[in-house]
N, C-alpha and C positions, 0 to 999 in steps of 0.2 A: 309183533305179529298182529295182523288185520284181523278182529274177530269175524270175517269174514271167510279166513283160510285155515279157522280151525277143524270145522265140518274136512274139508281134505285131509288135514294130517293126520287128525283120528282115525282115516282110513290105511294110513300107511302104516309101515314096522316103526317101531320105536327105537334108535340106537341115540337118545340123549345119555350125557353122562349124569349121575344121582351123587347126592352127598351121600360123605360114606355113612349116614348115622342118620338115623328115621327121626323123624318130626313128626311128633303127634300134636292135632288139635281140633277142636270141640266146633263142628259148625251148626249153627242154628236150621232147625228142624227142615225150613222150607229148602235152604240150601243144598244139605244132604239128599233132601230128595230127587230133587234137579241135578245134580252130579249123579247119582243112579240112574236117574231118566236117561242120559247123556251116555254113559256105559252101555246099560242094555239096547241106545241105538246103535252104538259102537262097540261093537265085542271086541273087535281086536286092539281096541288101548284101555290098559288096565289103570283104575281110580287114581292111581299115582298122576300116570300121564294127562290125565281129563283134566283134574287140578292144579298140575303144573303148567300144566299149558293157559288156562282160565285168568289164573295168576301172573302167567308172565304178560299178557295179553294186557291186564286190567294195569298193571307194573311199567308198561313202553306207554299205556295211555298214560297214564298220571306221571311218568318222568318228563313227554311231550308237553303238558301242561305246566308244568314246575318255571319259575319263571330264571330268565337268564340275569346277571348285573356284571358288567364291560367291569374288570380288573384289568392289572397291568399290560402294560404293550408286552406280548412274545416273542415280535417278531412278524415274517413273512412265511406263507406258505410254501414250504419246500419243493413237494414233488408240482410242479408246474407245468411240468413236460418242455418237449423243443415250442421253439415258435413257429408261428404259424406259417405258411406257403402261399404265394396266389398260384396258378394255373405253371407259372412258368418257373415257379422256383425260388422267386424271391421273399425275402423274408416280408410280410406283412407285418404293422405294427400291432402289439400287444398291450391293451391294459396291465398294471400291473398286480402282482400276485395278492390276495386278499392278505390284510393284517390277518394279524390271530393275536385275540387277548386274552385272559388267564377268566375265567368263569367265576367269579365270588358269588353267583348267587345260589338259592335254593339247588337249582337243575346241575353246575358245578360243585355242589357240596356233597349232592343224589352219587354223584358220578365218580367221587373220589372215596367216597364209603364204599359205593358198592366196589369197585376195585380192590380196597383194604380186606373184605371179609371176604372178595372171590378170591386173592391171594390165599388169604388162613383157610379155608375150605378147600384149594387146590392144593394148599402143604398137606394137611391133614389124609387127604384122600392119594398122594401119592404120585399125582399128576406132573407130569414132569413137561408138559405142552399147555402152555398160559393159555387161557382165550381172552380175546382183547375185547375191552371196553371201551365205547368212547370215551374222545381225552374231553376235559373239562374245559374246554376254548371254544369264543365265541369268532368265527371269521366273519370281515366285514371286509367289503370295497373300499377302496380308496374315493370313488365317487361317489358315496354315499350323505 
């Protein structure tokens, strides 16, 4: 999420789903106080939401930062779609579908934990509809 689009959400209802078991932790003074500031301009999201959203926000930065390293070939990009049309119907030539290689670095390491502990946190909670993560593949052009 764009820390730019938080100001909006904090305006909307909340229907994120929570783990089922509270997490407590200690933030330093000036913190705490700016997450109060941040509530009383937003009454309708309650401390939970201010922070988890803060978090996920500060979370997509620093996963975007984590740097990638090209593992094994996967493969080709599946869903491709048809090829393309000119005007009259005939097929136009298409570049071919991006490889995808397996992710060994930090940003693929980020991505396969976090899946591991979203699975044990969706068993635990009961959830019987996964929410997907990105997969840990880096896609590259063939022209590249």
């Amino acid at each position: 999420m764009d820390p730019k689009d938080l100001v909006k959400v904090w305006d909307a209802p909340d229907h994120s789903r929570l783990t089922p078991k509270q997490i407590s932790i200690r933030l330093p003074i000036l913190v705490a106080a700016k997450v109060s500031a941040l509530c009383e301009m937003y009454p309708r999201s309650s401390k939970s939401k201010v922070i988890g959203d803060l978090l996920a926000t500060a979370l997509d930065e620093v996963e975007r930062e984590l740097p990638s390293k090209k593992g094994k070939f996967l493969g080709y990009e599946k869903d491709y779609g048809l090829p393309p049309t000119d005007p009259l119907g005939h097929e136009v030539e298409q570049p071919p579908p991006p490889s995808m290689f397996e992710d060994v670095g930090l940003k693929g390491k980020f991505r396969e934990l976090t899946e591991k502990h979203l699975r044990e946190l969706e068993k635990e909670a009961g959830i019987k509809e996964p929410l997907s993560v990105p997969e840990a593949v880096i896609y590259e052009d063939e022209d590249k």
